[in-house]
C-alpha positions in Angstrom: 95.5 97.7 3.1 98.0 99.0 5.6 99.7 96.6 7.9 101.3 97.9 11.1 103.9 95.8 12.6 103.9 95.4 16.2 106.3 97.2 18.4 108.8 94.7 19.7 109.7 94.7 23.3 112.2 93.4 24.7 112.1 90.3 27.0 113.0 90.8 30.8 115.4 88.0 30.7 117.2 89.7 27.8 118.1 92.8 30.2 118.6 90.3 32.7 121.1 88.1 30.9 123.0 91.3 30.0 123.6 92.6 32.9 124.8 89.6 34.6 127.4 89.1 31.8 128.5 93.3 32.6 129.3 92.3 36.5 130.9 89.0 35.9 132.9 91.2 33.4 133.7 93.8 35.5 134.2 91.1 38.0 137.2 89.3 36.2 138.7 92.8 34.8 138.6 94.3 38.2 140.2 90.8 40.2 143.2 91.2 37.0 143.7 94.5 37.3 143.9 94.4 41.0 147.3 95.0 42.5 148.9 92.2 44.5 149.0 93.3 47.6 145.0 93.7 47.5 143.8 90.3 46.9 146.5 87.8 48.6 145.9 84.0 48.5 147.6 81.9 50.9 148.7 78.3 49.8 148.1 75.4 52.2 151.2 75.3 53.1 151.7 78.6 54.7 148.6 78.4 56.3 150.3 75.1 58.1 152.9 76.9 58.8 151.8 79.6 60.7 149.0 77.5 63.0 
């Protein structure tokens, strides 16, 4: 008697999960890699200082 096992697909949420992990990823390498001049944070401070 020959069995055939079912083909297994993959869940939605799988792809889903995985893809969402790639852009945070990219995310966080691209905001480190970024130069300096390109994402600039003022602190409270200067932001007091120049109202």
């Amino acid at each position: 008697m020959s069995h055939v096992l079912p083909s297994r697909t993959r869940p939605k949420k799988t792809y889903a999960a995985v893809a969402l992990f790639l852009l945070v990823y990219l995310g966080v390498l691209v905001f480190v890699f970024a130069p300096k001049d390109m994402i600039s944070v003022q602190s409270p401070t200067e932001l007091l200082a120049t109202d």
